[in-house]
Backbone as JSON, one array per atom type, in Angstrom:
{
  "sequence": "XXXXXXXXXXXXXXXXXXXXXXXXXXXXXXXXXXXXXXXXXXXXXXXXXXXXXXXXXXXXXXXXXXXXXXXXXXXXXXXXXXXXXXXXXXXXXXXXXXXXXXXXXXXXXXXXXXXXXXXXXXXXXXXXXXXXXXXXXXXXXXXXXXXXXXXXXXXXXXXXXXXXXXXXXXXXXXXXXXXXXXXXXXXXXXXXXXXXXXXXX",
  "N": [[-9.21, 19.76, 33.51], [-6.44, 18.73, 32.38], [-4.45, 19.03, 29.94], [-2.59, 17.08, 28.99], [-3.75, 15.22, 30.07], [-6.47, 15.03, 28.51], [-5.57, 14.46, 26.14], [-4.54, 11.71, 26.44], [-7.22, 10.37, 27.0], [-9.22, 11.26, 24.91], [-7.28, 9.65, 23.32], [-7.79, 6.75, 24.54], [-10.41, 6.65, 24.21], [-10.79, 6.59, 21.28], [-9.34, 4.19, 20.72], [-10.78, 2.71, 22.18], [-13.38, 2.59, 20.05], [-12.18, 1.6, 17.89], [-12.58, -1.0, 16.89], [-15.23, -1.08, 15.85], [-14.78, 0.32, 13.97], [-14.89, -0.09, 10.14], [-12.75, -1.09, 6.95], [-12.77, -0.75, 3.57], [-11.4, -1.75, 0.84], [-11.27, -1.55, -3.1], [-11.8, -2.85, -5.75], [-12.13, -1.26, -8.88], [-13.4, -2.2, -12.04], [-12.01, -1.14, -14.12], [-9.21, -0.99, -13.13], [-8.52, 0.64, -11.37], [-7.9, 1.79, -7.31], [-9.39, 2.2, -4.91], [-9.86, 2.66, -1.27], [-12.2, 2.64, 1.31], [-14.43, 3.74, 4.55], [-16.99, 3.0, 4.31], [-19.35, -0.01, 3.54], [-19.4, -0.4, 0.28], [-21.37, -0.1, -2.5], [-21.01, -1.21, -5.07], [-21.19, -3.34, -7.45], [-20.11, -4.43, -9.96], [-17.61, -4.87, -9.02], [-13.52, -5.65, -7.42], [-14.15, -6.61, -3.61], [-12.75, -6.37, -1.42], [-12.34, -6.66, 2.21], [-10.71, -5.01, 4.88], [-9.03, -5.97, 7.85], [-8.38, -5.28, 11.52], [-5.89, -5.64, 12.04], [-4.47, -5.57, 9.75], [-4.86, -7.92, 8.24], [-6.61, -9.38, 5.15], [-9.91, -10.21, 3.87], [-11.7, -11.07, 0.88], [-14.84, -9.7, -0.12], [-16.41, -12.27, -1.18], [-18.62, -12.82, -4.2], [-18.11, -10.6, -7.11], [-20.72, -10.46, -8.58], [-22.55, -10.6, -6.48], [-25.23, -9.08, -4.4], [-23.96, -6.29, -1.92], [-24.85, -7.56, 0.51], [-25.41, -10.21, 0.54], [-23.01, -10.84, -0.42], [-21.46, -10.13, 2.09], [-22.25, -11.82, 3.94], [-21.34, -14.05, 2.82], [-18.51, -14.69, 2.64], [-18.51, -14.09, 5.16], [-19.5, -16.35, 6.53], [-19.57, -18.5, 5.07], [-21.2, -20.96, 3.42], [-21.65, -24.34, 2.8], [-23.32, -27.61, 1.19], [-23.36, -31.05, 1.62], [-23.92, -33.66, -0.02], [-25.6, -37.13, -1.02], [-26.19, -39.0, -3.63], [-29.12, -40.16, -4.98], [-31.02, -39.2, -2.82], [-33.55, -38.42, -1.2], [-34.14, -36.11, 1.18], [-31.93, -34.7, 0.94], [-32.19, -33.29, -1.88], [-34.31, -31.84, -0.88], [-33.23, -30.15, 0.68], [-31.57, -28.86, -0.59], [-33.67, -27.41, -2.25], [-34.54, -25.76, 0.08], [-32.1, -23.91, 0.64], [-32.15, -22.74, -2.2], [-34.54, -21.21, -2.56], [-34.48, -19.99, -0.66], [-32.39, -18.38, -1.64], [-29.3, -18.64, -0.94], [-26.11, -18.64, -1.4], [-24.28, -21.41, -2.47], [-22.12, -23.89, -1.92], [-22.04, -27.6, -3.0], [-20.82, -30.49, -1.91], [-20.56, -33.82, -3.19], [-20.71, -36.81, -1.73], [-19.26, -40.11, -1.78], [-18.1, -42.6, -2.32], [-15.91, -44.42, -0.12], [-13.84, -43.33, 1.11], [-14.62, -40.79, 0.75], [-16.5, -40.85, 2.49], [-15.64, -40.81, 5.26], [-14.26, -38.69, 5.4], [-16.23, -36.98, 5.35], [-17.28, -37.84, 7.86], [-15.13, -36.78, 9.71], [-15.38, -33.97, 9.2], [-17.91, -33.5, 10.03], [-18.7, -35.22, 12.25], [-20.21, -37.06, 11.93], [-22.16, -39.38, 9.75], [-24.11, -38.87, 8.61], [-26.18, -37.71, 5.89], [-28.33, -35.1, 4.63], [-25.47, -32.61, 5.0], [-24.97, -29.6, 6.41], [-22.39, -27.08, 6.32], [-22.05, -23.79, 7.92], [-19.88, -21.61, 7.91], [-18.05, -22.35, 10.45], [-19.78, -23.11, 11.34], [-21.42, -26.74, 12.36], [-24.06, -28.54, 10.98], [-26.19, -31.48, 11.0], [-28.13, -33.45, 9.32], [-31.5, -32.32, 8.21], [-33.24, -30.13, 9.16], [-35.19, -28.31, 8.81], [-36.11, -25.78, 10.53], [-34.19, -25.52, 12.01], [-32.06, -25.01, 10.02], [-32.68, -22.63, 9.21], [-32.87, -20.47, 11.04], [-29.35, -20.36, 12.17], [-29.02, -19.8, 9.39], [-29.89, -16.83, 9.48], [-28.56, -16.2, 11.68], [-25.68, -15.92, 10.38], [-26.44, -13.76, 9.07], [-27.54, -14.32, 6.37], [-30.4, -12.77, 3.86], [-33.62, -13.25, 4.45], [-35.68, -13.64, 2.27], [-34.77, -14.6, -1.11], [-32.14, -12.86, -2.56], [-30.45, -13.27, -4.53], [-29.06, -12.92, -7.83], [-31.29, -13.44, -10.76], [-29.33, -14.71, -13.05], [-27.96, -16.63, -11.58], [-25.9, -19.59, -10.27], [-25.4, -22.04, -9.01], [-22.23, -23.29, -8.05], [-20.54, -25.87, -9.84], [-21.29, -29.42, -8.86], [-19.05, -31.01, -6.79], [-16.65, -33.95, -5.89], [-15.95, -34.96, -2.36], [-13.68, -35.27, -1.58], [-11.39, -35.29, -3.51], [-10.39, -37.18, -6.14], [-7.1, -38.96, -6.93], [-5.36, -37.69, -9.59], [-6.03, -39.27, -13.27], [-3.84, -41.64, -14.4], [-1.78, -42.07, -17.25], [-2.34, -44.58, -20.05], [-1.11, -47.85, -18.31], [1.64, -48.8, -19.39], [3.03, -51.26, -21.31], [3.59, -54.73, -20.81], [6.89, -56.14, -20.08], [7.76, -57.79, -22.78], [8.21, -61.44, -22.22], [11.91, -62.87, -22.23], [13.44, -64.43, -25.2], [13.84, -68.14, -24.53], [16.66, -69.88, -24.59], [18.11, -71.58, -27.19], [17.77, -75.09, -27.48], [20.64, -77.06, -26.53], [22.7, -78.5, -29.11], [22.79, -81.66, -29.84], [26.07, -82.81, -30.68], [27.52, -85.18, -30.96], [29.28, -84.8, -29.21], [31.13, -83.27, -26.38], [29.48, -82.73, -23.49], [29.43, -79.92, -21.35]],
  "CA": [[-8.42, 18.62, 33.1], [-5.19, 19.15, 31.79], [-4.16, 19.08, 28.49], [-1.96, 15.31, 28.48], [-4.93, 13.99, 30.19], [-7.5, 15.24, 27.54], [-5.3, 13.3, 24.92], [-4.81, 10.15, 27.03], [-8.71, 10.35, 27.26], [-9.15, 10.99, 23.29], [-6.57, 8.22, 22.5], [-8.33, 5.88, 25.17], [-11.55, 6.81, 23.62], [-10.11, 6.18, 19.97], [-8.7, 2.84, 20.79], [-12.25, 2.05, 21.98], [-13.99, 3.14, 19.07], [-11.41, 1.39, 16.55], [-12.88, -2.26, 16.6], [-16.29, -0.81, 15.48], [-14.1, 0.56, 12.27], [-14.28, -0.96, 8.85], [-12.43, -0.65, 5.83], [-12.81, -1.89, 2.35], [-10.41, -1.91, -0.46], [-12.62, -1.72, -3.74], [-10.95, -2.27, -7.17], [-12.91, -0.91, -9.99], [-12.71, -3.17, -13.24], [-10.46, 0.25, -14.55], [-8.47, -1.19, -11.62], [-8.36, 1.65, -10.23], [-8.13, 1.06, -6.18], [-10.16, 2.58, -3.49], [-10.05, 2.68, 0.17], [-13.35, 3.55, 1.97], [-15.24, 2.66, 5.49], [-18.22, 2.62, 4.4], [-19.49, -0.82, 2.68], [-19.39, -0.32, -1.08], [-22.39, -1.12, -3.28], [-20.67, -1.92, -6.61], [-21.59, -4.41, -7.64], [-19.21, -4.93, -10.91], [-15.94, -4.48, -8.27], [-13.63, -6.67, -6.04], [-13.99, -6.06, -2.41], [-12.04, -6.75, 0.54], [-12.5, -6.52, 4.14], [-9.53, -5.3, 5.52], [-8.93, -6.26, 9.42], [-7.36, -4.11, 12.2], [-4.53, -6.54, 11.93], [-3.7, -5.51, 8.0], [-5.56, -9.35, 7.26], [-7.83, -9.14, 4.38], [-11.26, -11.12, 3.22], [-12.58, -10.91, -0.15], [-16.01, -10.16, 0.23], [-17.43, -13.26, -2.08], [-18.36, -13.07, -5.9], [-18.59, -9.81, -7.01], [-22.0, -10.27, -8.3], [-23.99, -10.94, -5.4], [-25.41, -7.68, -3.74], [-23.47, -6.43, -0.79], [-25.46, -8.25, 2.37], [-25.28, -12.15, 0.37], [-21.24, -10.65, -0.62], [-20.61, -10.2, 3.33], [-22.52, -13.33, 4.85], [-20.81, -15.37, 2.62], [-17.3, -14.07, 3.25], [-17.78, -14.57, 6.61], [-19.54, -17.61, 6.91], [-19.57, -19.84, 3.47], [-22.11, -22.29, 3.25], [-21.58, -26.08, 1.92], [-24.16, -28.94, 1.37], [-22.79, -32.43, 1.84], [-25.11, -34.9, -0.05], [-25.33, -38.46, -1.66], [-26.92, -39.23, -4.63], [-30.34, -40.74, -4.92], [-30.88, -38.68, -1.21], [-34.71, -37.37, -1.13], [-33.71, -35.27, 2.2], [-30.35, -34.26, 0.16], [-33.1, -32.7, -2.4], [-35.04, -30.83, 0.06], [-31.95, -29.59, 1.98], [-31.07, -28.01, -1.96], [-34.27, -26.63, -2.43], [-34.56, -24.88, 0.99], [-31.28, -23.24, 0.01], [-32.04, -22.37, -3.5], [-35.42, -20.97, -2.4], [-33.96, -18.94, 0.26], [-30.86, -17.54, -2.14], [-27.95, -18.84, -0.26], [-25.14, -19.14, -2.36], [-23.88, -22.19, -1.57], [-21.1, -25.19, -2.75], [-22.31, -28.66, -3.05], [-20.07, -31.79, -1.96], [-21.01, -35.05, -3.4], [-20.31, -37.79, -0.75], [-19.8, -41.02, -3.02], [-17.32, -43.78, -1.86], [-16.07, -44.8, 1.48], [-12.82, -41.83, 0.99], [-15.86, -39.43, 1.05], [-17.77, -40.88, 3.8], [-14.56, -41.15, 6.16], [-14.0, -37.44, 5.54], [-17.64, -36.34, 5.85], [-17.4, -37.85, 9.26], [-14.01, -36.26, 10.16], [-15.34, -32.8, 9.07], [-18.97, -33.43, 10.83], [-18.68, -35.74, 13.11], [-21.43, -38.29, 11.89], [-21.66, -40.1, 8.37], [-25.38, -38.11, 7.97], [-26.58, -36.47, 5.09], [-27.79, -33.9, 4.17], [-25.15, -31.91, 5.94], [-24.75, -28.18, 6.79], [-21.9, -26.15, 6.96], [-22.63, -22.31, 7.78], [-19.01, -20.64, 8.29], [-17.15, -23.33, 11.76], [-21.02, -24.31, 12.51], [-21.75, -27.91, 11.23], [-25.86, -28.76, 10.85], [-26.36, -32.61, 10.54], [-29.43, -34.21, 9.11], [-32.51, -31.64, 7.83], [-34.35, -29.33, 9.9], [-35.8, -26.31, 8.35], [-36.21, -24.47, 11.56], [-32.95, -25.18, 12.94], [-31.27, -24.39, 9.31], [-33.03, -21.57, 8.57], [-31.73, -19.52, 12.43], [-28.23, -20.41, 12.07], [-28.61, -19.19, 8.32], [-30.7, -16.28, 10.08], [-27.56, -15.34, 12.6], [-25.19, -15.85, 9.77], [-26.54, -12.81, 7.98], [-27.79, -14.03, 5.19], [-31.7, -12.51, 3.98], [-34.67, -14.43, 4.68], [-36.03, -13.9, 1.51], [-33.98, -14.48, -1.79], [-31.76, -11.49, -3.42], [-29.6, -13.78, -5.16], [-29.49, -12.51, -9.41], [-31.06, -14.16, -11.28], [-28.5, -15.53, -13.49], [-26.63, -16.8, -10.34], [-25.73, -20.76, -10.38], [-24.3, -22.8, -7.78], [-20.77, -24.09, -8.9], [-20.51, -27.55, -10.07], [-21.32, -30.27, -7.74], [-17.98, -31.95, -6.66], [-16.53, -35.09, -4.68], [-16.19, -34.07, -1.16], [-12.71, -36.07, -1.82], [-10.54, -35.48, -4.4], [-9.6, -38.4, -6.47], [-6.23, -38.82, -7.58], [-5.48, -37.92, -11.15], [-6.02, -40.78, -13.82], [-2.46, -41.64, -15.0], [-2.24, -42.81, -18.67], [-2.1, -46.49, -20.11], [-0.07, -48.4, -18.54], [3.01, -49.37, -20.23], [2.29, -53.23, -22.04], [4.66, -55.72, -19.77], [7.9, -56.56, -21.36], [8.0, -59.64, -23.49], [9.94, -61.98, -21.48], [12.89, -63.17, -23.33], [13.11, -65.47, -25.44], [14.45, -69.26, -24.29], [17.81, -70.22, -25.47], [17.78, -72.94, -28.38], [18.03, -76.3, -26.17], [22.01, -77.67, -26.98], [22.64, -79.48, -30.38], [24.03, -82.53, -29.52], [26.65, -83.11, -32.52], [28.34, -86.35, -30.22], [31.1, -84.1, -28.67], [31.37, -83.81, -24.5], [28.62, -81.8, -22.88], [30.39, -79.45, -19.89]],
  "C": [[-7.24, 19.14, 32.28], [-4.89, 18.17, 30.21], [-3.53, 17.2, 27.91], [-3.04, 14.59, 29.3], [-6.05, 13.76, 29.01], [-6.82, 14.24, 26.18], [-4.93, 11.95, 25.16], [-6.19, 9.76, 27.02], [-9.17, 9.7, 25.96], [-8.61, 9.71, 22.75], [-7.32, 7.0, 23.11], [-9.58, 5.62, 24.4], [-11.76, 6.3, 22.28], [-9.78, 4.9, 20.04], [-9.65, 1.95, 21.05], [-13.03, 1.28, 21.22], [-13.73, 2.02, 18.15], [-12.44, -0.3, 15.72], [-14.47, -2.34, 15.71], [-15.99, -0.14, 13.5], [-14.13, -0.15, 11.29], [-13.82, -0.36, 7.94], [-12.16, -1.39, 4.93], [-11.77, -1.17, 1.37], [-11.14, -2.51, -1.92], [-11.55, -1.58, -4.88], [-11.93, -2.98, -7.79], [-12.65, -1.77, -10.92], [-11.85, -2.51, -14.12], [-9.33, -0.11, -14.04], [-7.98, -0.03, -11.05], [-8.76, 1.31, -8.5], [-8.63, 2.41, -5.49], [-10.52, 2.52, -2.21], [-11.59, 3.26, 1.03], [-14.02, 3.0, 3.19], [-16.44, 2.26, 5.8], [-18.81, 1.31, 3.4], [-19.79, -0.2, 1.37], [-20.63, -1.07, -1.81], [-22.47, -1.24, -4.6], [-20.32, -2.91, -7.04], [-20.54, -5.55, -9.01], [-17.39, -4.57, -9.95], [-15.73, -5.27, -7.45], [-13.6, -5.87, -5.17], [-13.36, -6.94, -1.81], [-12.15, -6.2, 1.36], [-11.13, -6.1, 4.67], [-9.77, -5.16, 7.37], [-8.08, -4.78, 10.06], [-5.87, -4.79, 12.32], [-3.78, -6.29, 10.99], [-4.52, -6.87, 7.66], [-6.76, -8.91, 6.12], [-8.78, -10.13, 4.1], [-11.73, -10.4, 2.26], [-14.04, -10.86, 0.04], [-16.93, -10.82, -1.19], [-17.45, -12.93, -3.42], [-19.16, -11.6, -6.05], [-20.33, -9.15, -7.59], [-22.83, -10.67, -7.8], [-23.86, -9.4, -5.22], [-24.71, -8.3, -2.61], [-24.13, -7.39, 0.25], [-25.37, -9.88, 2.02], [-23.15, -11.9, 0.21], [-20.62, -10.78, 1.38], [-20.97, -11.52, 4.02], [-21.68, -14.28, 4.04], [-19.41, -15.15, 2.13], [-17.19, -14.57, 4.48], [-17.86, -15.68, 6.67], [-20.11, -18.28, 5.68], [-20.3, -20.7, 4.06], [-21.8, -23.73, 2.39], [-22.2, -27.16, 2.29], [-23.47, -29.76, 0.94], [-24.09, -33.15, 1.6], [-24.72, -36.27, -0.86], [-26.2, -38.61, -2.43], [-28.06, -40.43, -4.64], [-30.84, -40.27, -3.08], [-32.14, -37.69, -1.13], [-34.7, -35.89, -0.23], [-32.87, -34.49, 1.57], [-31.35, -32.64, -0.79], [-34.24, -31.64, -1.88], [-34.24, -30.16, 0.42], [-31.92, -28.19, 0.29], [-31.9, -26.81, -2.2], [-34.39, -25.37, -1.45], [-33.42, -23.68, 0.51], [-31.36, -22.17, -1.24], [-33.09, -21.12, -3.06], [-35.48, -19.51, -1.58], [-32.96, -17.57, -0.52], [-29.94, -17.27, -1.36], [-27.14, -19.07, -1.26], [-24.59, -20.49, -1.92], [-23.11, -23.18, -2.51], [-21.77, -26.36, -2.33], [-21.2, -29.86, -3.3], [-20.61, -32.96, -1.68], [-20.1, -36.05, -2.1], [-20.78, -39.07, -1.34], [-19.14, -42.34, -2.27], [-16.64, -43.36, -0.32], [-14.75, -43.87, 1.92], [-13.63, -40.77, 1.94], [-16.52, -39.58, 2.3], [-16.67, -41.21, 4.8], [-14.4, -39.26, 6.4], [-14.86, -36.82, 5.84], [-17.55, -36.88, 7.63], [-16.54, -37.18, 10.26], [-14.5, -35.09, 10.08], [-17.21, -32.44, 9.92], [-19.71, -34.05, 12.13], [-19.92, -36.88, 13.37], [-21.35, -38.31, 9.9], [-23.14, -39.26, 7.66], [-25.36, -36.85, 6.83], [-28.03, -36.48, 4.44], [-27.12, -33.51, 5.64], [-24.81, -31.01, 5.79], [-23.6, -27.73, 6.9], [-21.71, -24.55, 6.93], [-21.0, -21.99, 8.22], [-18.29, -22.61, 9.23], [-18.49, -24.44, 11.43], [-21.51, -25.55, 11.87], [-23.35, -28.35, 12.02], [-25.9, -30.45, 10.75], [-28.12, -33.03, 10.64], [-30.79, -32.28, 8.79], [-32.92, -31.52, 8.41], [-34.19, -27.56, 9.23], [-35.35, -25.4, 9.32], [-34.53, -24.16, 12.3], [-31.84, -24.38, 11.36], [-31.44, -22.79, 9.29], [-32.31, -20.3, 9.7], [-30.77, -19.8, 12.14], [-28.16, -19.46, 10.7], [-29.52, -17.34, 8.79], [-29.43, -15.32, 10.69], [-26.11, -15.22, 11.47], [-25.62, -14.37, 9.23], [-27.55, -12.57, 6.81], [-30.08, -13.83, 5.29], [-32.71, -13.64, 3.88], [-35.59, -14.78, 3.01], [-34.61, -13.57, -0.1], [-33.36, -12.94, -2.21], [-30.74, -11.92, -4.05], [-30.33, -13.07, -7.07], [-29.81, -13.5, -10.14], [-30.88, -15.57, -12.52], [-27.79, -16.85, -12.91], [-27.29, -18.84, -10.42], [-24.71, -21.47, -9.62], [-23.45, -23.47, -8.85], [-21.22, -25.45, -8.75], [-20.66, -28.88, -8.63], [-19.9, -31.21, -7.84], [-17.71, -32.96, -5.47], [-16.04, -34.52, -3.33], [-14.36, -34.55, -0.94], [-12.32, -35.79, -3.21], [-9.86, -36.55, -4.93], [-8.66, -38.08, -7.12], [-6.04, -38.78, -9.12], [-5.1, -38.92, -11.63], [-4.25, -40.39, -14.59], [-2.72, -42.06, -16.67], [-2.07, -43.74, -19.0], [-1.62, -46.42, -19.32], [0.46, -49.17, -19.29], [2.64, -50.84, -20.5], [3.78, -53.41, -21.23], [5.58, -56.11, -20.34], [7.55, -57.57, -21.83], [9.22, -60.19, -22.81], [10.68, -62.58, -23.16], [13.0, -64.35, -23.74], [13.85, -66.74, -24.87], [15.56, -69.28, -24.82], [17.6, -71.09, -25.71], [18.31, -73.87, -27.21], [20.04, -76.59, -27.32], [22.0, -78.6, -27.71], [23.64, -80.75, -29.48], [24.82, -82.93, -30.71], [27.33, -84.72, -31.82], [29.48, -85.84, -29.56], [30.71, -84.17, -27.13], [30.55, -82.65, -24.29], [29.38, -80.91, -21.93], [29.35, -79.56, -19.49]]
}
């Protein structure tokens, strides 16, 4: 084989290869930065994912261990529930139990339940979303595979300290303005016309 085939081969071979490549971008809390392609398991450092594109992903909060830091990078989890929601409460625990990290959006007024249907395609909750894939209504077996092909471990490895963020409206209500302004005082009447006996116009 000749020599410009052997490196058409190589480069072919290389170009293969590449998509199987990762590389992270690791800054130390020194901030000192680091390039490396092998996942990083420091745990006090940010990471990013960088793509073959140049795109980057943060991989998640830097204290989870690596394998809950990459599943939930790729595919973020968020429960959609309604208050006083026994199912809602199960859906939580499964989660918790498991050590999914996960965000919780309250679904309260008819805003919320217009948008829960727009983003799941039914008004049901508890609802699932693993990364695109949307879950409606509670099933263990079906949550638990999806959270299964997602990545994340079957049994907890969440720390723990670790505390799901605040439960918020799945809807953003507009910020409250302040008083409003008191209504003018209308003005006062003009005095009715003295009559003294002179000519009215």
């Amino acid at each position: 084989m000749s020599r410009p085939h052997r490196i058409a081969l190589v480069a072919a071979l290389l170009a293969a290869a590449a998509p199987a490549w990762a590389l992270y971008k690791v800054i130390g809390p020194d901030g000192s930065v680091t390039y490396t392609d092998r996942p990083p398991a420091a745990s006090n450092a940010r990471i990013t994912s960088i793509g073959r594109n140049g795109e980057s992903t943060p991989l998640g909060d830097a204290s989870l261990p690596l394998e809950l830091r990459q599943a939930s990078a790729r595919f973020p989890v968020q429960l959609y529930t309604a208050p006083d929601c026994a199912p809602c409460d199960a859906a939580r625990t499964l989660l918790q139990q498991r050590g999914v990290p996960y965000r919780e959006r309250r679904v309260g007024g008819d805003d919320d339940t217009l948008a829960l249907e727009r983003l799941t395609g039914a008004r049901t909750v508890p609802a699932l979303t693993i990364g695109q894939q949307v879950l409606r209504g509670l099933s263990p077996a079906d949550w638990n595979s999806y959270l299964d092909a997602a990545g994340y471990p079957r049994e907890s490895k969440l720390p723990r300290s670790w505390q799901p963020p605040a439960v918020t409206p799945l809807v953003e209500s507009a910020p409250a303005r302040g008083p409003a302004a008191p209504a003018p005082e209308p003005a006062p009447a003009p005095p009715p016309p003295v009559d003294e006996g002179g000519l009215r116009f």
